[in-house]
N, C-alpha and C positions, 0 to 999 in steps of 0.2 A: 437521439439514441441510436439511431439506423448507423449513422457516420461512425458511431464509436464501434456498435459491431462491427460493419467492415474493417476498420482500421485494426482490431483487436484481431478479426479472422484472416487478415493478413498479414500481418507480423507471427501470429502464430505459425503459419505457414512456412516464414523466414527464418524464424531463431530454432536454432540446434533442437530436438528432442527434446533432451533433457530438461532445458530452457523453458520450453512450450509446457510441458508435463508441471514444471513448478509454479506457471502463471496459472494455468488450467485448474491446481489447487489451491492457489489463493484468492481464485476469482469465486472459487466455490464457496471458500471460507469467509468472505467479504457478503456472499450471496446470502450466507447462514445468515450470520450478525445482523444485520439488514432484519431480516425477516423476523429475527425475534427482538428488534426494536433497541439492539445495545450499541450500535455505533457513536450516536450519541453521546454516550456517558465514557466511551474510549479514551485516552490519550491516546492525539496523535502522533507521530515518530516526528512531524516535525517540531511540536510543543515540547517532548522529550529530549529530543536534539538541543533545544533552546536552553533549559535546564540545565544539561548538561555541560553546555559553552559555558552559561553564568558561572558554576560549580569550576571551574575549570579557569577561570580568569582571574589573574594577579589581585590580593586584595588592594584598595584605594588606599592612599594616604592622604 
């Protein structure tokens, strides 16, 4: 976990402001969720991503 902080407290350092500011709230919002035990039961962006390619692909003949 050490490795990830550093790596996290130095990219923050790296990316534009603005950039930093928008990871800095979704590390919080991530922090929330976490804590009241719902990540879990989330869909992931990548399982939605998935869904959405099927949704999206020529039907079979």
């Amino acid at each position: 976990m050490d490795t990830l902080v550093e790596k996290l407290d130095h990219k923050l350092r790296q990316w534009r402001p603005e950039m930093a500011a928008q990871v800095r709230e979704r590390v919080t919002e991530l922090i929330a969720l976490a804590d009241q035990d719902v990540l879990d039961v989330m869909r992931s962006r990548e399982a939605e991503q998935q869904v959405l390619d099927i949704l999206d692909e020529p039907p079979a003949r």
